[in-house]
C-alpha positions in Angstrom: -85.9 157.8 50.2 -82.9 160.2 51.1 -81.4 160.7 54.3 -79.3 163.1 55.7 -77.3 164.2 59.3 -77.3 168.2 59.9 -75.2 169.7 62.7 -77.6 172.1 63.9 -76.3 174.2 66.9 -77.9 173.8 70.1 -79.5 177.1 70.9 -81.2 176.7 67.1 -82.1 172.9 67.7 -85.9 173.4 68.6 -86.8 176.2 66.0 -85.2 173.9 63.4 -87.5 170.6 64.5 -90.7 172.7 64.7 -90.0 174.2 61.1 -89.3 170.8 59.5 -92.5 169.5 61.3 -94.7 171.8 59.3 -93.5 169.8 56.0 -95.8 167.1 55.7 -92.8 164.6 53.2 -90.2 165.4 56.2 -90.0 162.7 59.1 -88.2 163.8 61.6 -86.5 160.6 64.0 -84.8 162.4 67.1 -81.8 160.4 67.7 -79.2 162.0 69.7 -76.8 159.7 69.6 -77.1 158.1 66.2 -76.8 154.4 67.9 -79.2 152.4 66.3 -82.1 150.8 68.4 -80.5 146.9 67.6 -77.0 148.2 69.1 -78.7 149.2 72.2 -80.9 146.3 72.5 -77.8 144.1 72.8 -76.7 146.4 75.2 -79.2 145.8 77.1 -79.3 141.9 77.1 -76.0 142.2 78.2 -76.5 144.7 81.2 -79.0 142.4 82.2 -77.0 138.8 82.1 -74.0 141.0 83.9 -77.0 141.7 86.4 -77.7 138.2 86.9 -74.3 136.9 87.3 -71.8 139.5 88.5 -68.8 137.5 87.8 -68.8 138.1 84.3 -67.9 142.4 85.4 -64.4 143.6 85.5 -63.3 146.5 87.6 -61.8 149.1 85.7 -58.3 148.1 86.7 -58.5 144.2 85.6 -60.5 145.7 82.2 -57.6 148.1 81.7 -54.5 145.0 82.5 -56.7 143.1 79.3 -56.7 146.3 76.9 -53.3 146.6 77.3 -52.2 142.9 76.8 
């Protein structure tokens, strides 16, 4: 199986996914972003454990002071 990315401009966007639709050998997976589902599952996990212990967040400023180290 083949796959490829199209850039398809926004006012086009839902004529495009209807007409591929009507091919029965095309799937069509809607994924805006491109970010696979693993990536944002460990996302996820991690949003959660920062949920359930806030010390392990930085504020933007102490984030910032460690990027620029």
């Amino acid at each position: 199986m083949r796959h490829i990315t199209l850039h398809i401009p926004e006012n086009k966007y839902s004529f495009f996914i209807e007409l591929l639709k009507n091919f029965d050998y095309v799937k069509v997976e809607e994924n805006e972003m491109g970010i696979p589902e693993e990536h944002k599952n460990i996302v996820r996990q991690r949003m959660k454990a920062s949920e359930a212990d806030p010390s392990r967040r930085l504020n933007w400023d102490e984030a910032k002071r460690k990027i620029q180290l």
